[in-house]
MDAnalysis code that builds the backbone (N, CA, C; Angstrom):
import MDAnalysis as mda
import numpy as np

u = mda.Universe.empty(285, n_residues=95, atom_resindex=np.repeat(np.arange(95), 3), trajectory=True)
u.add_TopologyAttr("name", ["N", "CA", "C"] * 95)
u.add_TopologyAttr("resid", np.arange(1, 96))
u.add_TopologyAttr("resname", ["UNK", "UNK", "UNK", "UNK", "UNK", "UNK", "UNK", "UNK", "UNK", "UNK", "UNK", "UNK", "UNK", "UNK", "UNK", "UNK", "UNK", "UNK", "UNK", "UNK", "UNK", "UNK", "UNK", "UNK", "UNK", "UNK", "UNK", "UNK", "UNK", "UNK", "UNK", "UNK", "UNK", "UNK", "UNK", "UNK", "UNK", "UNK", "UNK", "UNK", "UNK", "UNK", "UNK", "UNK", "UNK", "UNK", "UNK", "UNK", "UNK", "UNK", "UNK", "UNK", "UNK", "UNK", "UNK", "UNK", "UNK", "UNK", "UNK", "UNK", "UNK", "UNK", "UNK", "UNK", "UNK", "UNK", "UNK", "UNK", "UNK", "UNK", "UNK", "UNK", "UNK", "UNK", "UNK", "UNK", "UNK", "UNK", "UNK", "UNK", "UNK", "UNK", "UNK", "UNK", "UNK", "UNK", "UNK", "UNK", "UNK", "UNK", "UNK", "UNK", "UNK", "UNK", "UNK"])
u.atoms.positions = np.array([
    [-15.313, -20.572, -7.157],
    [-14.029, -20.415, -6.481],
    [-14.103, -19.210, -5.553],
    [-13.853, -19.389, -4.444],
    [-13.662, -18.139, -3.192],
    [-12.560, -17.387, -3.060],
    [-12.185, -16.357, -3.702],
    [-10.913, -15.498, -3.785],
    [-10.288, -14.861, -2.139],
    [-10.081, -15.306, -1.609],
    [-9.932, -14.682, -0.385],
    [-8.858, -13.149, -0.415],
    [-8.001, -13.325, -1.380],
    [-6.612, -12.128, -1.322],
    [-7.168, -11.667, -2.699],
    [-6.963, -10.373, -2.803],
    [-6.931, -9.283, -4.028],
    [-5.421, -8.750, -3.777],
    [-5.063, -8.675, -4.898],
    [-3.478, -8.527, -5.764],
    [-3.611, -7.646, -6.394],
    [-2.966, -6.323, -5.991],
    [-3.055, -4.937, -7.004],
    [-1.434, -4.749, -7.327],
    [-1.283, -4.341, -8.071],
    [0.482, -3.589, -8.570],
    [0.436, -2.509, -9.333],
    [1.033, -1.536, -8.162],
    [1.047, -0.198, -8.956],
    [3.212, 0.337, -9.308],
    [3.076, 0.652, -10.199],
    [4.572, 1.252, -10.556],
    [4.486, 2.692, -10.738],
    [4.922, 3.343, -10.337],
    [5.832, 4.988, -10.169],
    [6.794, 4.784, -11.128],
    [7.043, 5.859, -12.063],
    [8.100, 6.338, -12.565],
    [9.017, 7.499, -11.924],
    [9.889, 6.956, -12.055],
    [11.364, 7.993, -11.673],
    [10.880, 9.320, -11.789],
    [10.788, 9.454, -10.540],
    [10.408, 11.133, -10.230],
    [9.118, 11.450, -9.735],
    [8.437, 10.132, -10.174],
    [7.181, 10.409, -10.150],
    [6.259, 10.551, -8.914],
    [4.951, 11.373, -8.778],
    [4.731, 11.835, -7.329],
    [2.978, 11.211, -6.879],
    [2.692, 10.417, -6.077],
    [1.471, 10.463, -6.249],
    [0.618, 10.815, -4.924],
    [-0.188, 11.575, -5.495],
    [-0.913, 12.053, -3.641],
    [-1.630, 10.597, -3.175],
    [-1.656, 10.592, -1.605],
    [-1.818, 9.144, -1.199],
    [-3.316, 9.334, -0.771],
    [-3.993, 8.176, -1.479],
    [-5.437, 7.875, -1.254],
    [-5.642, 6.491, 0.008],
    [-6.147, 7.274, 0.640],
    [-5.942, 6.161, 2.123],
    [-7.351, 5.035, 1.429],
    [-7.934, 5.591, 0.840],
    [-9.024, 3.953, 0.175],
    [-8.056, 3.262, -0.487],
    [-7.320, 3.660, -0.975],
    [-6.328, 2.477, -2.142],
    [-5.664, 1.523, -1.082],
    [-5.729, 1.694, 0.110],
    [-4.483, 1.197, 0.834],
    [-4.937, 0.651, 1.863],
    [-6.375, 0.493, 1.884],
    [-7.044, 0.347, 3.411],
    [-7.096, -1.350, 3.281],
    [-6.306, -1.915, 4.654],
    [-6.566, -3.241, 4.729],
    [-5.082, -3.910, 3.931],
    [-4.590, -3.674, 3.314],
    [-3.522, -3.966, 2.387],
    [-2.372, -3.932, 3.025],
    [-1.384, -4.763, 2.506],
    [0.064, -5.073, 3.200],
    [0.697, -4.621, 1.767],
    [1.774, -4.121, 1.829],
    [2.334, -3.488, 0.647],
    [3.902, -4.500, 0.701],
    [4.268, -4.570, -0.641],
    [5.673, -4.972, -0.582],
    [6.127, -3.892, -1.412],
    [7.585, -3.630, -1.528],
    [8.284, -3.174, -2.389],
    [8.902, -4.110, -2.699],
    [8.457, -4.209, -4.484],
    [9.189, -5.348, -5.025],
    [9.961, -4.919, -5.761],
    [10.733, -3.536, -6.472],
    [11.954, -3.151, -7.040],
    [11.556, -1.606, -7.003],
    [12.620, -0.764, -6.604],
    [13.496, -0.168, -6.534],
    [13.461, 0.456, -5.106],
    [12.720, 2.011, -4.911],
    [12.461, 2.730, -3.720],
    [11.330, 3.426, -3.725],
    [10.896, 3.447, -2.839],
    [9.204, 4.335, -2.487],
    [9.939, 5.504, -1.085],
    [9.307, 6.593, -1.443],
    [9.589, 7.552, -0.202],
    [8.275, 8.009, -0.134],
    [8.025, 7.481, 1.089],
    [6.984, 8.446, 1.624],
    [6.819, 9.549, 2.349],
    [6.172, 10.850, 2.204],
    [5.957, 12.089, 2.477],
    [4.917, 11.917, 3.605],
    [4.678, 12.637, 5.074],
    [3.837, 12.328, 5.834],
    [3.078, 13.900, 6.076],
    [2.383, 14.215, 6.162],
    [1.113, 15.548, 6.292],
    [1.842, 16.555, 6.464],
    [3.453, 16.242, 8.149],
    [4.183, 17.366, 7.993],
    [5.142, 17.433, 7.159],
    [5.557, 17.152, 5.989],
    [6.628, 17.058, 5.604],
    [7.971, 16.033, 6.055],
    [7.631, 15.510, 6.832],
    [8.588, 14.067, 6.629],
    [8.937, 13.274, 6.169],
    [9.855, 12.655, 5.226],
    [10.123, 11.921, 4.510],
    [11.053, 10.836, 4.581],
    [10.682, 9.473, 4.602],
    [11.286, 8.300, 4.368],
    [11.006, 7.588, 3.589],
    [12.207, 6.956, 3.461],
    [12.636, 5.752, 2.045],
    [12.760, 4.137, 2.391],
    [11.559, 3.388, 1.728],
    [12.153, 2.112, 1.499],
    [12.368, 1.276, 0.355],
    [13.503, 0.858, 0.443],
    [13.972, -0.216, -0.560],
    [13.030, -1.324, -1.304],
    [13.355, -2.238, -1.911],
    [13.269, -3.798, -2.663],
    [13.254, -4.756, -1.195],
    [11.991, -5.305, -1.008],
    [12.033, -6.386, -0.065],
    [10.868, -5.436, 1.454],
    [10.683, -4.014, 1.425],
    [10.288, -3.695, 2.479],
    [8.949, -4.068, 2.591],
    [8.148, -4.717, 3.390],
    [6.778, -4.635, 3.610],
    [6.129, -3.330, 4.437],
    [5.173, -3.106, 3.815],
    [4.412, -1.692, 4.553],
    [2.934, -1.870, 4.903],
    [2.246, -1.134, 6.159],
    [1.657, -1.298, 5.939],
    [1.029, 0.459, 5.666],
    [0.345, 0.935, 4.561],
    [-0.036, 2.496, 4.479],
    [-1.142, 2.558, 5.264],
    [-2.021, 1.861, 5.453],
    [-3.542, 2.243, 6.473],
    [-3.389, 3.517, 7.473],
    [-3.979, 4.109, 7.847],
    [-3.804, 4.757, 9.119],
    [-3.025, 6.100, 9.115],
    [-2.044, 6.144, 8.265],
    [-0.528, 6.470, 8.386],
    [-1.152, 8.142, 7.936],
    [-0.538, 8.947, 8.569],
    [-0.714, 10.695, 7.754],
    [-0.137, 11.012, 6.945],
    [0.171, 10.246, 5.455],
    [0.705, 10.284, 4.088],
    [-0.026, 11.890, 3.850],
    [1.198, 12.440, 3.071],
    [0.578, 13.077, 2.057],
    [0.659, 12.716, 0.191],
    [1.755, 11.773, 0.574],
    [2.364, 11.775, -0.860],
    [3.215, 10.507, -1.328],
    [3.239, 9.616, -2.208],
    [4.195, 8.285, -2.468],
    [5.130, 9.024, -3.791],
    [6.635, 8.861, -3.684],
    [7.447, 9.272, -4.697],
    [8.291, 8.346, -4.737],
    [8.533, 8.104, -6.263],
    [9.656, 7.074, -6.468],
    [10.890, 8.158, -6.687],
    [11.855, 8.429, -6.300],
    [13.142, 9.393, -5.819],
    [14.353, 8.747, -6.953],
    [13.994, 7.466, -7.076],
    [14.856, 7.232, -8.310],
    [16.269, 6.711, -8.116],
    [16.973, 6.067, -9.050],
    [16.767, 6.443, -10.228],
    [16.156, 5.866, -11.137],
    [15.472, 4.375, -10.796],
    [13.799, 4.096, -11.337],
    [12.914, 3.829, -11.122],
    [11.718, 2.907, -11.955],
    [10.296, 3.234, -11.125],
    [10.611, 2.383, -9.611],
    [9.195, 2.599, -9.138],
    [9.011, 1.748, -7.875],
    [8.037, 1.182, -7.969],
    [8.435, -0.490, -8.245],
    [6.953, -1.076, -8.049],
    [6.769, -1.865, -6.762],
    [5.342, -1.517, -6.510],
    [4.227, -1.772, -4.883],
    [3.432, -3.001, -5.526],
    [3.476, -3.554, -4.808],
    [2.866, -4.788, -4.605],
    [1.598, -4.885, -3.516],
    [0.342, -4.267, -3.408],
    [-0.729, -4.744, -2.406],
    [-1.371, -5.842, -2.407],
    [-1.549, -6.232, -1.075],
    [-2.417, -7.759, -1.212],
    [-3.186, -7.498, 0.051],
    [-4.820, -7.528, -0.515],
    [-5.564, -7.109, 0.814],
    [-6.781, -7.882, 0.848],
    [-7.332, -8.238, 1.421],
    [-8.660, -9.450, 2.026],
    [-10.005, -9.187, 1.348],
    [-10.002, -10.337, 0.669],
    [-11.578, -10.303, -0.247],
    [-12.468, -9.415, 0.773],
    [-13.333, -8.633, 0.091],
    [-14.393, -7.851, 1.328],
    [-15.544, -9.473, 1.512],
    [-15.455, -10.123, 1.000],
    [-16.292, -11.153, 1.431],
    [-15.770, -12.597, 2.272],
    [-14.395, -11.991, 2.727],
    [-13.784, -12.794, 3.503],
    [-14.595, -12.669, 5.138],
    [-14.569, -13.944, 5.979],
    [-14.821, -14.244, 7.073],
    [-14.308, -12.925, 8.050],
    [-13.060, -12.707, 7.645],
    [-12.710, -12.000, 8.842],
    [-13.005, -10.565, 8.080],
    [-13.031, -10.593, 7.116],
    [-13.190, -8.725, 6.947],
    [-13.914, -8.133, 7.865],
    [-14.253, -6.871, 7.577],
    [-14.918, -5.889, 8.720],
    [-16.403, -5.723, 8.355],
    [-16.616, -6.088, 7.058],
    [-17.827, -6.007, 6.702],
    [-18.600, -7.603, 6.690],
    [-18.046, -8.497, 7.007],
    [-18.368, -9.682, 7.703],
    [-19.391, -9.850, 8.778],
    [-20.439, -10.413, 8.663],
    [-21.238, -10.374, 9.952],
    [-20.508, -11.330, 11.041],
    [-20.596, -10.684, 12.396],
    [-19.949, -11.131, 13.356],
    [-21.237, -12.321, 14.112],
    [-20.563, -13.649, 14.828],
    [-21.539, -14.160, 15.072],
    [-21.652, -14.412, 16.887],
    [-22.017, -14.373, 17.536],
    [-22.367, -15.095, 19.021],
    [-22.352, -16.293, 19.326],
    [-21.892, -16.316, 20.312],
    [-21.537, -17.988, 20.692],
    [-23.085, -18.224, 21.594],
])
């Protein structure tokens, strides 16, 4: 069987703070599937999304993921088999 999507779910507890690892997130579309995620950006900026937001973290100058509460926040990633066609580590072919 050829898995093309990998399915990770991580939950935060209320309050809880996690420094952001740009490998955890590389390639991945994030949902928020219940409550709120705030993200912290390198300068200190901070925004909040709800239940239903898609994200994508790649790229982004995170310093930090906090669930602000008042419970956890669970993330939903879904990111491309590394042995998928289109990944990046895919050999590319010539016409």
């Amino acid at each position: 069987m050829n898995v093309r999507f990998r399915r990770r779910e991580v939950v935060l507890a209320c309050g809880e703070v996690r420094d952001h690892d740009a490998s955890a997130w590389h390639d991945a579309i994030v949902w928020v599937r219940g409550g709120e995620v705030e993200l912290e950006t390198t300068d200190g900026t901070r925004q909040r999304f709800g239940v239903g937001a898609m994200l994508c973290l790649a790229g982004l100058p995170l310093r930090v993921l906090r669930s602000p509460g008042p419970g956890a926040v669970t993330l939903v990633a879904i990111r491309r088999n590394q042995t998928d066609s289109f990944s990046s580590q895919a050999p590319s072919y010539s016409c």
